[in-house]
C-alpha positions as CSV (number, residue, x, y, z in Angstrom):
1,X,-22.8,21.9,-5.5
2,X,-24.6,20.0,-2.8
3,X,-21.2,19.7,-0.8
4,X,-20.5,23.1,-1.2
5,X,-24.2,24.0,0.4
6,X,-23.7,21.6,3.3
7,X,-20.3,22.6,4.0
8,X,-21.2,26.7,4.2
9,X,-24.7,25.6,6.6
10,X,-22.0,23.4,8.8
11,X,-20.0,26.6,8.8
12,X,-22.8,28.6,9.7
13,X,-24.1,26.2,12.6
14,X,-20.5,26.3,13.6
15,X,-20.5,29.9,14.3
16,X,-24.0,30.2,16.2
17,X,-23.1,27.3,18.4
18,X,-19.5,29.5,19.1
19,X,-21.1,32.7,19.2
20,X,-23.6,31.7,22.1
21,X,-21.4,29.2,24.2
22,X,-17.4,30.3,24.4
23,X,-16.6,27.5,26.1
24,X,-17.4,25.5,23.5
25,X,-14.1,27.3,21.3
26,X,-11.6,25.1,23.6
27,X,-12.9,21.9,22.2
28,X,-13.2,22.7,18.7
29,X,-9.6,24.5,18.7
30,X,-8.4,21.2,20.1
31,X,-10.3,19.3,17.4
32,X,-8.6,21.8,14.8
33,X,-5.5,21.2,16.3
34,X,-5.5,17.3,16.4
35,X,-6.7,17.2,13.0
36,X,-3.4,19.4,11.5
37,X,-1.7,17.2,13.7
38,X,-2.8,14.2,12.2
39,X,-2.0,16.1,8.5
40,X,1.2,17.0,9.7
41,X,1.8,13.0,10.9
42,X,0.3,11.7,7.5
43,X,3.1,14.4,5.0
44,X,6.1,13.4,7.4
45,X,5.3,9.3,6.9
46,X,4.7,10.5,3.3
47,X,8.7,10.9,3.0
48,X,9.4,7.5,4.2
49,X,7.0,6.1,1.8
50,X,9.9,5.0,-1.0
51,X,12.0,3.4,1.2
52,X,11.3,0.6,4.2
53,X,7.6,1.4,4.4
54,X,7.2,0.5,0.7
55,X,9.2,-2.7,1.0
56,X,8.0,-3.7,4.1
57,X,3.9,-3.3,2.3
58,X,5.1,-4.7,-0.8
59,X,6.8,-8.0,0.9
60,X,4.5,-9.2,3.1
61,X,1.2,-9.5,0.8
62,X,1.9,-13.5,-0.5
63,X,0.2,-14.9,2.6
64,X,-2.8,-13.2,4.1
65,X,-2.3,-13.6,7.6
66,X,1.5,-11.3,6.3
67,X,-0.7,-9.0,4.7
68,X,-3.1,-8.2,7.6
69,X,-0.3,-8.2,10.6
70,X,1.8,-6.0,8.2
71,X,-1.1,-3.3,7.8
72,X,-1.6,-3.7,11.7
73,X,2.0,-2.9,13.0
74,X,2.4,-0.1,9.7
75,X,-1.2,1.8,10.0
76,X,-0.3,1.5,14.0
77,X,3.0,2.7,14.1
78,X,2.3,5.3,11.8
79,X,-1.0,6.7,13.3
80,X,-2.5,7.0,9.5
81,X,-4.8,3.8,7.9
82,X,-5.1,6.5,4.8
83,X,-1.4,6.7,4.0
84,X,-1.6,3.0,3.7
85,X,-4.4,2.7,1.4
86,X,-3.1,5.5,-0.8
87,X,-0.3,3.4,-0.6
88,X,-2.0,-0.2,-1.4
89,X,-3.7,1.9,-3.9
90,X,-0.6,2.6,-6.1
91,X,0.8,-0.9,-5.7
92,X,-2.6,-2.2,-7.0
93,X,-2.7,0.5,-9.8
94,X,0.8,-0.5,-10.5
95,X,0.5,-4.3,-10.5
96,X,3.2,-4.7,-7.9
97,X,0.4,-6.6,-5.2
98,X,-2.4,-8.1,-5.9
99,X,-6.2,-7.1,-5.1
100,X,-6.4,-9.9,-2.2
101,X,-3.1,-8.6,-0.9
102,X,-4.2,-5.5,-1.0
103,X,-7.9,-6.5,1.0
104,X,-5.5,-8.0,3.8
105,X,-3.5,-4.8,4.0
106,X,-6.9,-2.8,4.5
107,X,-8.5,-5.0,6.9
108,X,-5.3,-5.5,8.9
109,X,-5.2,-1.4,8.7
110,X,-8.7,-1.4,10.6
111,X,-6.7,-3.2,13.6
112,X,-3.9,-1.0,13.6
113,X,-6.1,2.2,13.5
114,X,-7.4,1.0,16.9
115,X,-4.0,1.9,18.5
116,X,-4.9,5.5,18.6
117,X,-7.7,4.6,21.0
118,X,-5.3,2.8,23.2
119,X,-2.7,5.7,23.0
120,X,-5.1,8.4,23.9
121,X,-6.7,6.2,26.7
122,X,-3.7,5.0,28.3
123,X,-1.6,7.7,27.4
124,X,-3.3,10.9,26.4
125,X,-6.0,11.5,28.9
126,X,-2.9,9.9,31.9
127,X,-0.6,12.1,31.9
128,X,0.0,16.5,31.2
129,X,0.5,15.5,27.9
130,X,1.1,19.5,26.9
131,X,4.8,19.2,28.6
132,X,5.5,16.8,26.2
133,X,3.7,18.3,23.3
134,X,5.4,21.8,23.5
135,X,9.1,20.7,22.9
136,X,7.7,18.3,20.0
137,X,6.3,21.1,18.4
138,X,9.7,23.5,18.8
139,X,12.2,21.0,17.5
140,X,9.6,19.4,14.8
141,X,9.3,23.1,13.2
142,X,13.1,23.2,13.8
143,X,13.2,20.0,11.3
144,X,11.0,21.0,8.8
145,X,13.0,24.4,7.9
146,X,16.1,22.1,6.5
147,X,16.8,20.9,2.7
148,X,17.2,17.3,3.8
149,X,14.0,15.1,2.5
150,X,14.2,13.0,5.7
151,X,14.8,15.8,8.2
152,X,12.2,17.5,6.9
153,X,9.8,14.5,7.3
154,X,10.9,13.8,10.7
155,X,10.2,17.4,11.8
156,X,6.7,16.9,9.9
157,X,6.5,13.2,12.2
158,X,7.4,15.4,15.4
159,X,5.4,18.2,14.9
160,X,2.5,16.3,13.9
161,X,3.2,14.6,17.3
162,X,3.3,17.0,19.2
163,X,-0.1,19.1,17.7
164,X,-1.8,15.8,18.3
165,X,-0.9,15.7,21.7
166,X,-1.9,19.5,21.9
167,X,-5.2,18.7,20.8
168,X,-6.0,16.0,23.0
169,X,-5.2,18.3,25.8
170,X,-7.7,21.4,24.5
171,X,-10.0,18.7,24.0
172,X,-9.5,17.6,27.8
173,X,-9.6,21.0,28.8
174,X,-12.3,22.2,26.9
175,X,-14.7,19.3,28.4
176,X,-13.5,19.8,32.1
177,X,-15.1,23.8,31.7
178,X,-18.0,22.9,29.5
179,X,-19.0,19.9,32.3
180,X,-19.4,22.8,35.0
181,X,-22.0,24.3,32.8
182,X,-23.4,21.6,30.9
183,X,-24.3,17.9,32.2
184,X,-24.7,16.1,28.8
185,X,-25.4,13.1,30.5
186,X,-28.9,14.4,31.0
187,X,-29.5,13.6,27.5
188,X,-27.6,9.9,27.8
189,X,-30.5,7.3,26.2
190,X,-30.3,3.7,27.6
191,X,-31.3,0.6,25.6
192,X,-30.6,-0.3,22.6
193,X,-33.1,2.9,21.3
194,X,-30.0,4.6,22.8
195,X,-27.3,2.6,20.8
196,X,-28.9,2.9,17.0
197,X,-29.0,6.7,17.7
198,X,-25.4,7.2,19.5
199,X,-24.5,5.0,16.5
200,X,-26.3,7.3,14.0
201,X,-24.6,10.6,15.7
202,X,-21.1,8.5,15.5
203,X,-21.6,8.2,11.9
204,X,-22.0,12.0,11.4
205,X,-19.2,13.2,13.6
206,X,-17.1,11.0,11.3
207,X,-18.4,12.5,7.9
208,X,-18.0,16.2,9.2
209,X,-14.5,15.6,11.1
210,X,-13.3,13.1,7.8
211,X,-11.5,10.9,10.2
212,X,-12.7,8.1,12.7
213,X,-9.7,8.5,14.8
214,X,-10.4,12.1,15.4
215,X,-13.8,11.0,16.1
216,X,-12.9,8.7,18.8
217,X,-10.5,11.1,20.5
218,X,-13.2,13.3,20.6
219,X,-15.3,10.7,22.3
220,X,-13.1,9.3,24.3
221,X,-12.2,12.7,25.8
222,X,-15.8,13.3,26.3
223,X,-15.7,9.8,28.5
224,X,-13.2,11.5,30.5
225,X,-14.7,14.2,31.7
226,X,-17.8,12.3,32.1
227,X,-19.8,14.3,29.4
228,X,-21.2,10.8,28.1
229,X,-22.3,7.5,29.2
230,X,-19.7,4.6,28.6
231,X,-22.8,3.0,26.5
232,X,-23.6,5.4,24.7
233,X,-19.9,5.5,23.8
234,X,-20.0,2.1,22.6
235,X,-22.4,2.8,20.2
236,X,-20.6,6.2,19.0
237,X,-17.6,3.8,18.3
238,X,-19.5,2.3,16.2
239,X,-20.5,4.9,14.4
240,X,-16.9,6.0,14.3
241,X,-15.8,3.0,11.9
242,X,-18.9,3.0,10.1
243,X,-19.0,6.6,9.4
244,X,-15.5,6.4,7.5
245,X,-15.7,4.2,4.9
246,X,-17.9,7.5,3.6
247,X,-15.1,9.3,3.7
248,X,-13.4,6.3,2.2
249,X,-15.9,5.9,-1.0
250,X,-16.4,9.7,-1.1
251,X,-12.7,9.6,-1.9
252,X,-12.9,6.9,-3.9
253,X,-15.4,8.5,-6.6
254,X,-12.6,10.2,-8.1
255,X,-10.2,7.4,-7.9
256,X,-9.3,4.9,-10.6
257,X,-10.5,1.5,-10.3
258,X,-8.0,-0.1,-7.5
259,X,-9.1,3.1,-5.5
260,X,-12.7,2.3,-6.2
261,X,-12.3,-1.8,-5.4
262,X,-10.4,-1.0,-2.1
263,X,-13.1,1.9,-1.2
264,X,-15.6,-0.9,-1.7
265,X,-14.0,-3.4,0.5
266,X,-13.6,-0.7,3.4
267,X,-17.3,0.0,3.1
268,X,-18.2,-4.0,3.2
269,X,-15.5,-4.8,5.7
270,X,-16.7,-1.5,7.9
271,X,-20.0,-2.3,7.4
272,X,-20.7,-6.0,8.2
273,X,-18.1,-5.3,11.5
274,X,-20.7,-2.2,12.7
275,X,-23.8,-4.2,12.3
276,X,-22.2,-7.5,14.1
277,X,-21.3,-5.0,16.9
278,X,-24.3,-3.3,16.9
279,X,-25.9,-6.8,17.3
280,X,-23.9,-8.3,19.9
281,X,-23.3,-5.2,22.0
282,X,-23.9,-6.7,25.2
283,X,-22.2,-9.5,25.1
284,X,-19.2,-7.5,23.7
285,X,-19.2,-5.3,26.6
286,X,-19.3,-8.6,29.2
287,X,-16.6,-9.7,27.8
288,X,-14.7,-6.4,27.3
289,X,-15.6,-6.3,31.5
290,X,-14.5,-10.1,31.9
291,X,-10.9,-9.2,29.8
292,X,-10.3,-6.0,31.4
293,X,-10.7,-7.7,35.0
294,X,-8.1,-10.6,33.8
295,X,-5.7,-7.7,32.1
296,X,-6.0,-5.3,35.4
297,X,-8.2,-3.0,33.5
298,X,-9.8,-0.5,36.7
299,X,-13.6,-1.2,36.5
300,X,-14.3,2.1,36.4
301,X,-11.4,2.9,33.8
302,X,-14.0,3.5,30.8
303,X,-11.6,5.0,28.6
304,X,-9.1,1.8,28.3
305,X,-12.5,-0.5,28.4
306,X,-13.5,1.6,25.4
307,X,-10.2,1.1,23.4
308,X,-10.6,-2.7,24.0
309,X,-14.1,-2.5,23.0
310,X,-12.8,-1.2,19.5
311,X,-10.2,-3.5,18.9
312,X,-12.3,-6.4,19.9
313,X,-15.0,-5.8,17.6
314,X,-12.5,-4.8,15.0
315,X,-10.8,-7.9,15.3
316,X,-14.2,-9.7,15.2
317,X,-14.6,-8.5,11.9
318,X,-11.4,-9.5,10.4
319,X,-12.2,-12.9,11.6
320,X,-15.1,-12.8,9.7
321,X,-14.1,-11.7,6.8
322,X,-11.0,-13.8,5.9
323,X,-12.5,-16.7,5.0
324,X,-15.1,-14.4,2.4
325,X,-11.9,-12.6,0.7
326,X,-11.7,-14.5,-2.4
327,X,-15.4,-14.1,-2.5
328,X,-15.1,-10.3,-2.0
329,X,-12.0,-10.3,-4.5
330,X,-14.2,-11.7,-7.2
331,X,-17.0,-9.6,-6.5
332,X,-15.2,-6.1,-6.4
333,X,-13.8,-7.3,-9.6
334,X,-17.0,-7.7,-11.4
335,X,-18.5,-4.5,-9.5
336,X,-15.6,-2.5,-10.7
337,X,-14.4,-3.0,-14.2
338,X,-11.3,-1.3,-15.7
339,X,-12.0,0.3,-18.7
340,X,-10.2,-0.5,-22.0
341,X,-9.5,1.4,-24.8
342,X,-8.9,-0.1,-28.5
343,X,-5.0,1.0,-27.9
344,X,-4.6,-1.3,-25.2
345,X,-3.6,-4.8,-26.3
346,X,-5.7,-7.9,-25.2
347,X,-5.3,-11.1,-24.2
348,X,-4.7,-14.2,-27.1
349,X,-5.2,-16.8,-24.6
350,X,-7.4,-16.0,-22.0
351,X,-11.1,-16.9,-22.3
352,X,-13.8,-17.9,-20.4
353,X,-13.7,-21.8,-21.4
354,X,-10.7,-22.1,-20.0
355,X,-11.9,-21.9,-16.9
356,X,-13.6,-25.4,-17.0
357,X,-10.4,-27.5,-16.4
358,X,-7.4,-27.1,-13.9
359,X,-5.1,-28.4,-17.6
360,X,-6.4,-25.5,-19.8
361,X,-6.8,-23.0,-17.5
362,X,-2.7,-23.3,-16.6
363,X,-1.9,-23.8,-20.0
364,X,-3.2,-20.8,-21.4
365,X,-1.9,-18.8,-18.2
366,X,1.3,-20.1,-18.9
367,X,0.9,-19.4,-22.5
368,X,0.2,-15.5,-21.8
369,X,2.7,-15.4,-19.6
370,X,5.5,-16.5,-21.5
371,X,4.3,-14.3,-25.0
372,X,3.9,-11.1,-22.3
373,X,7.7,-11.6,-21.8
374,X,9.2,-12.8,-25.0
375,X,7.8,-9.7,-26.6
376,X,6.7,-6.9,-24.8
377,X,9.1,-7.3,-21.6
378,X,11.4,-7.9,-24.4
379,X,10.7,-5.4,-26.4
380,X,10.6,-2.6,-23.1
381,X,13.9,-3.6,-21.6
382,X,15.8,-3.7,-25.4
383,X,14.2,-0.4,-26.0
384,X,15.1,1.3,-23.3
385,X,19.0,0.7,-24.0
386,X,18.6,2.2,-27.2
387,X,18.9,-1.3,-28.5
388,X,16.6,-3.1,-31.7
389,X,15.4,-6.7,-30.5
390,X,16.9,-8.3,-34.4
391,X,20.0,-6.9,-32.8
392,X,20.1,-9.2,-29.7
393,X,18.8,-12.1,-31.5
394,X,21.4,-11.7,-33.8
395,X,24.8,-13.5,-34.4
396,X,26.5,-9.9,-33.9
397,X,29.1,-9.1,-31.0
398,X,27.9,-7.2,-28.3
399,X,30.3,-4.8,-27.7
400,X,29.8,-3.9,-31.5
401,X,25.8,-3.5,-31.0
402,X,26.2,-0.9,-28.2
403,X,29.2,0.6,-29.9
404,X,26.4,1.3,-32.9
405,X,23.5,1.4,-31.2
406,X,23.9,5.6,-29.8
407,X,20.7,6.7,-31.5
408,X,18.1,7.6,-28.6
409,X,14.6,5.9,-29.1
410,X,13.2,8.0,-26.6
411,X,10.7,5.5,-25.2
412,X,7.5,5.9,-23.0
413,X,7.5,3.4,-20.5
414,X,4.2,4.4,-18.8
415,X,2.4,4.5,-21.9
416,X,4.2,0.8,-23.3
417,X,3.0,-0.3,-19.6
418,X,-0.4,1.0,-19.6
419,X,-1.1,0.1,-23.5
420,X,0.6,-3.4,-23.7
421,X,1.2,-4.8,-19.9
422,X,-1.3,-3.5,-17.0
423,X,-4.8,-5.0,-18.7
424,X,-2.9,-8.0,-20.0
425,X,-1.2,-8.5,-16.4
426,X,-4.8,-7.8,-14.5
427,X,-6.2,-10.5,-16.5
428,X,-3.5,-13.1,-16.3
429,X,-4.5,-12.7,-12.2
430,X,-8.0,-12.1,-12.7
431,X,-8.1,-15.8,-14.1
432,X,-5.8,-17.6,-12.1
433,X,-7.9,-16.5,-8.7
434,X,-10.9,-17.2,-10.6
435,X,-9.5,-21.1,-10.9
436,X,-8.0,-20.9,-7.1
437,X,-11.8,-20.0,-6.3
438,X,-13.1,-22.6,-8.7
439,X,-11.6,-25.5,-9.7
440,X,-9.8,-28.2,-7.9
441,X,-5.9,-28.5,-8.2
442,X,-3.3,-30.5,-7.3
443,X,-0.4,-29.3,-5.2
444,X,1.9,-29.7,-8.4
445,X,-0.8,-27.4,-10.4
446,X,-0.9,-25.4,-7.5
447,X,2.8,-24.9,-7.6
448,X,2.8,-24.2,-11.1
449,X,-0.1,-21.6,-10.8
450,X,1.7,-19.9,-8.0
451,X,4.9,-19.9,-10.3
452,X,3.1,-17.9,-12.9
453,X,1.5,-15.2,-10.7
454,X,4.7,-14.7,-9.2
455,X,6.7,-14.5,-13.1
456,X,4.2,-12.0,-13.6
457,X,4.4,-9.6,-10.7
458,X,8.7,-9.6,-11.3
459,X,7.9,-9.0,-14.6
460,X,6.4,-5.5,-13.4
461,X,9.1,-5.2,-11.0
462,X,11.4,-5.4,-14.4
463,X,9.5,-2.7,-16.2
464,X,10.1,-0.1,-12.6
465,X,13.7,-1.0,-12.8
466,X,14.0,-0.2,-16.6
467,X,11.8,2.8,-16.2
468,X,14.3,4.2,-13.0
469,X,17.8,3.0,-14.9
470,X,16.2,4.6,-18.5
471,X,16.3,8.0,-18.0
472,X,20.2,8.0,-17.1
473,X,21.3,6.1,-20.0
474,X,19.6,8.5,-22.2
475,X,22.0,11.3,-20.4
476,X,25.3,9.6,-19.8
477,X,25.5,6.5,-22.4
478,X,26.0,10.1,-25.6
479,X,27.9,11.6,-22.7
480,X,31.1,14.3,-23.6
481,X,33.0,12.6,-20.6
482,X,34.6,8.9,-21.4
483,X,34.5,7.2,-18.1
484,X,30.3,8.3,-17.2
485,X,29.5,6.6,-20.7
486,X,32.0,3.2,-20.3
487,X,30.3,3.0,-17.1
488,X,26.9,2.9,-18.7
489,X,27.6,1.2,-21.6
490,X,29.2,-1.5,-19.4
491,X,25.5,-1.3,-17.9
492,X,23.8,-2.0,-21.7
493,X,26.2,-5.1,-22.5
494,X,25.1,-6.5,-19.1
495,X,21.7,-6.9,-19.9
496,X,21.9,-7.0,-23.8
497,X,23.9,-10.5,-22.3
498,X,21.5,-11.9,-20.7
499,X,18.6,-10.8,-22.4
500,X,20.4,-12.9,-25.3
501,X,21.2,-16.0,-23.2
502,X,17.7,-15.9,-22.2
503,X,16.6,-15.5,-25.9
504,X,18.9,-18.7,-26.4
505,X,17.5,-20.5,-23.7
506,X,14.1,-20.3,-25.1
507,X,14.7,-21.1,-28.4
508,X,17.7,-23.5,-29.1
509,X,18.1,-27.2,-28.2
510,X,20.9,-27.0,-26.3
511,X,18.6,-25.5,-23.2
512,X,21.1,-26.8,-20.2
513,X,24.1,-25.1,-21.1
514,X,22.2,-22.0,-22.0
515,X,20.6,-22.6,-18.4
516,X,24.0,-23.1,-16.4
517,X,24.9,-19.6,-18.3
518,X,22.2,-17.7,-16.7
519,X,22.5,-19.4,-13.6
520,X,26.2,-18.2,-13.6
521,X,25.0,-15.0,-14.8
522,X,22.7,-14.4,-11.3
523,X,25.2,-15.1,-9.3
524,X,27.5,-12.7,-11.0
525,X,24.8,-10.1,-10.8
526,X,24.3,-11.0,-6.9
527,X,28.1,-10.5,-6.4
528,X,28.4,-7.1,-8.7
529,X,26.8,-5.1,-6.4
530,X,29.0,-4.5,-4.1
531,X,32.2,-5.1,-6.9
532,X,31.5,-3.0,-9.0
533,X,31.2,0.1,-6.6
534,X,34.9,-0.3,-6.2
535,X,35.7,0.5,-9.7
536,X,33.2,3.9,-9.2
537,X,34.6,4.6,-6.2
538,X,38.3,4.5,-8.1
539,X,36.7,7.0,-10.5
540,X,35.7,9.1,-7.5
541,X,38.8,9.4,-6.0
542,X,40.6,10.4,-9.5
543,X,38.4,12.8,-9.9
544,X,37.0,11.5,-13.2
545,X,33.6,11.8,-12.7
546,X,31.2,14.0,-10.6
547,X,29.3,13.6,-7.5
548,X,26.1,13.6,-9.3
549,X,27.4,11.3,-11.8
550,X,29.0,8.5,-8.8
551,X,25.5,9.1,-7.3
552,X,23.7,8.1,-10.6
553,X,25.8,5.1,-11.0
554,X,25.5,3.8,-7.7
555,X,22.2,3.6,-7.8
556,X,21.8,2.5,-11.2
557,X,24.6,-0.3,-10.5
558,X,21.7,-1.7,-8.3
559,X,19.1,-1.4,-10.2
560,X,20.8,-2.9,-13.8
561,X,21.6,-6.3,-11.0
562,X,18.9,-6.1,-10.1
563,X,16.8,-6.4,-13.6
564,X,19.2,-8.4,-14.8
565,X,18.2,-10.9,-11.2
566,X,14.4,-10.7,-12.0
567,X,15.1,-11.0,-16.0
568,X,16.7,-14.5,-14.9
569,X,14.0,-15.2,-12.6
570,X,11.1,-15.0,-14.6
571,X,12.8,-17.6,-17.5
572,X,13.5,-19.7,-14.5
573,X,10.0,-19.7,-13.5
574,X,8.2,-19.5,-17.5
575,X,10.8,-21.8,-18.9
576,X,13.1,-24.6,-16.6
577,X,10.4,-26.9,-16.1
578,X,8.3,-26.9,-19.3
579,X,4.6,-28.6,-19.4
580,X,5.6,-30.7,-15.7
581,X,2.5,-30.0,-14.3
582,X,0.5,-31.2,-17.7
583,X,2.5,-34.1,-17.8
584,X,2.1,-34.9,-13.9
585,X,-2.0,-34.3,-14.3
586,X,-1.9,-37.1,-17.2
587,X,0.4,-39.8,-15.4
């Protein structure tokens, strides 16, 4: 209710203020303009998402230092630090990255952001940038009318583009005529009286426009046209990155927990950086002067001194906050607790006294781990072929099991996730970061713990490629034509295989020839990618099956190697080198 009231007296102020000064329309239309720009921008990047930008986030978050550059060069090349938290988000959410992977993509995010300062200033505010914006526009809009996914997102990229542009140049524009009338430099405050309130007015720009980078567009523009003091800039810089980690927790108040963790590390990241750089202002600026004189900055080019400004002081707080992440991890954890229902299933081994020694604290980790994927990763992946476990455990043929096994168990792999993996996965890495923080390992413990968190996270990788490959088994494995259901029935043997070789491997004596089987088994898998195609390709050109099917079981031919790759992996990790760090810690 009290949004809805402030929004309709903004509205109203907003009207007055365009009623009785018409000048003032040419900035706000360019405002409007950036900020569908930057909408447009954020729904093109949006289509990219599932492909490269998803594997580039999701494989550069096991070191920090990956994390941050990778949220740098993304958030910076796609002019958009939210599309990479909603991003971070569902990769938390899922369990596919980890909370402190997830902190390094966000602060890395607040250094990419600061290219759009360094765009406009040495770019933007140049240059007519409404030549260029113009034919953006006409061929983005072009783009966006065709059925294609990608062209449509590339006309979205374009067009966004292009509006952005546009709405620098209004902006321009607009301050050029309003300067004539107005001086605002009259009301310019010196000192650091003058920073705390540009700071303060910094903040609220940022809440009403909902972005920081439209914020410092708007003040950078402003700069230009010498409408305010390059001080007082500073400060509303400030204010800029300060101001949207409201937005950020705002949108976080609706979110589920990994929304609400990451909200709270933008607002303590955003936060400590603004009140360092309030603090050190002046000496920031000296040295903003000393770097731009080395770098060939003008001395009287305020607008590139300002971009450096922000990234210096964004960088600043990066540094400062690395060495606190494990800290902050811990501390967002205990702030933000997931809630769990009586239908989600718990941990057996995981308590707090095993947190006292390195020995126990592994052990039961490892014990988790390994009872996680003899049953319930077990239990997913044999379900999702239409398969009973007794079945694969059996002594029975496999070509006769998936010969019987047609009936369709219809199986919910977001609920089996959510009710038997997420909370038990969470807590497997909530403990082991609580050791890292805690205890003292050795390197081989430290090997052993990394082995586990990294068994874990394929194992979630095993549950998205049963989940994707699920669906199309259900359709084509019952299907009326003969060659679609060999083709997916091949599919079930293949992991029904190695999901028994792995079964043997834990459980019989004879664990190094059941090892060299699945060893022989990934390398098969690795080579089937691209064999297997021929075979569907063969059916292609005989016309046996359909486009949509060949489509299906391409795709599907990489994702059953693929599981059956990760299935491997994780019994390499859980089960080739049984209790070695227990019995290194004793010798």
């Amino acid at each position: 209710m009290i949004k809805k009231i402030l929004f309709i007296i903004f509205l109203a102020i907003l009207a007055i203020i365009l009623f009785f000064n018409p000048n003032f329309k040419t900035i706000t239309a360019g405002v409007a303009v950036l900020l569908f720009g930057m909408g447009m921008l954020e729904e093109g990047f949006k289509v990219f998402t599932k492909g490269p930008l998803q594997s580039i986030l999701k494989k550069s978050t096991d070191k920090l230092y990956k994390s941050i550059t990778a949220g740098a060069v993304v958030t910076a090349l796609i002019q958009s630090s939210s599309l990479v938290s909603v991003i971070t988000i569902s990769f938390i959410s899922a369990g596919l990255l980890s909370l402190s992977g997830g902190l390094g993509l966000i602060f890395g995010a607040n250094i990419g952001s600061t290219a759009t300062a360094w765009l406009v200033a040495g770019f933007g505010l140049k240059i007519d940038i409404s030549a260029l914006a113009m034919p953006m526009i006409i061929f983005g809009l072009i783009f966006t009318l065709q059925k294609n996914d990608n062209l449509r997102g590339t006309g979205n990229v374009l067009a966004g583009l292009g509006f952005f542009f546009l709405g620098i140049y209004f902006m321009k524009e607009g301050f050029d005529v309003f300067s004539t009338q107005i001086n605002l430099t009259a009301y310019a405050v010196s000192g650091f009286k003058g920073v705390i309130l540009y700071t303060g007015i910094g903040i609220i720009i940022t809440v009403v426009l909902q972005s920081s980078a439209a914020s410092l567009v708007l003040v950078l523009t402003a700069l230009a046209a010498g409408q305010i003091e390059y001080e007082n800039a500073l400060a509303l810089a400030i204010g800029a990155n300060v101001g949207t980690t409201i937005t950020a927790v705002l949108g976080a108040i609706k979110s589920n927990v990994a929304g609400k963790r990451l909200a709270g590390a933008h607002l303590f990241f955003n936060v400590i950086t603004g009140v360092v750089a309030l603090i050190l202002i002046y000496p920031l600026a000296k040295l903003v002067n000393y770097i731009s004189a080395f770098i060939h900055i003008a001395e009287t080019d305020y607008t590139l001194k300002l971009a450096l400004f922000h990234t210096i002081f964004n960088i600043i707080g990066v540094v400062i906050m690395v060495p606190f992440i494990k800290k902050l991890e811990l501390l967002l954890l205990k702030l933000f607790k997931e809630k769990v229902s009586d239908d989600i299933i718990k941990p057996i081994y995981l308590n707090e006294a095993i947190l006292k020694f390195p020995s126990t604290l592994i052990s039961s980790l490892l014990k988790e781990s390994k009872d996680l994927y003899k049953n319930t990763i077990f239990e997913i992946v044999a379900h999702s072929l239409n398969i009973h476990r007794n079945a694969i455990t059996s002594d029975e043929k496999i070509k006769k099991i998936v010969k019987n096994s047609n009936e369709q168990m219809n199986v919910d792999i977001d609920q089996l996730y959510y009710n038997k993996v997420k909370y038990i996965y969470g807590q497997i890495i909530n403990f082991a970061t609580k050791g890292q923080e805690n205890l003292k390992f050795t390197n081989a413990q430290n090997k052993q713990l990394s082995q586990i968190k990294v068994a874990n996270r394929i194992m979630v990788k095993i549950i998205k490629d049963t989940k994707d490959l699920t669906k199309n088994i259900a359709i084509f494995s019952n299907s009326d034509n003969e060659h679609i259901q060999k083709e997916y029935n091949k599919f079930r043997k293949k992991v029904v295989k190695v999901l028994r070789v792995i079964y043997l491997f834990r459980t019989n004596e004879e664990k190094e020839e059941h090892y060299q089987q699945l060893l022989k088994l990934k390398k098969s898998a690795k080579i089937a990618v691209n064999t297997d195609n021929k075979s569907i390709n063969k059916l292609i050109r005989k016309n046996l099956i359909t486009i949509d099917m060949a489509s299906s079981l391409v795709n599907d031919n990489v994702n059953v190697n693929e599981l059956v790759r990760n299935l491997i992996q994780v019994a390499e990790l859980l089960y080739s080198e049984k209790d070695a760090i227990l019995e290194n810690e004793n010798n």
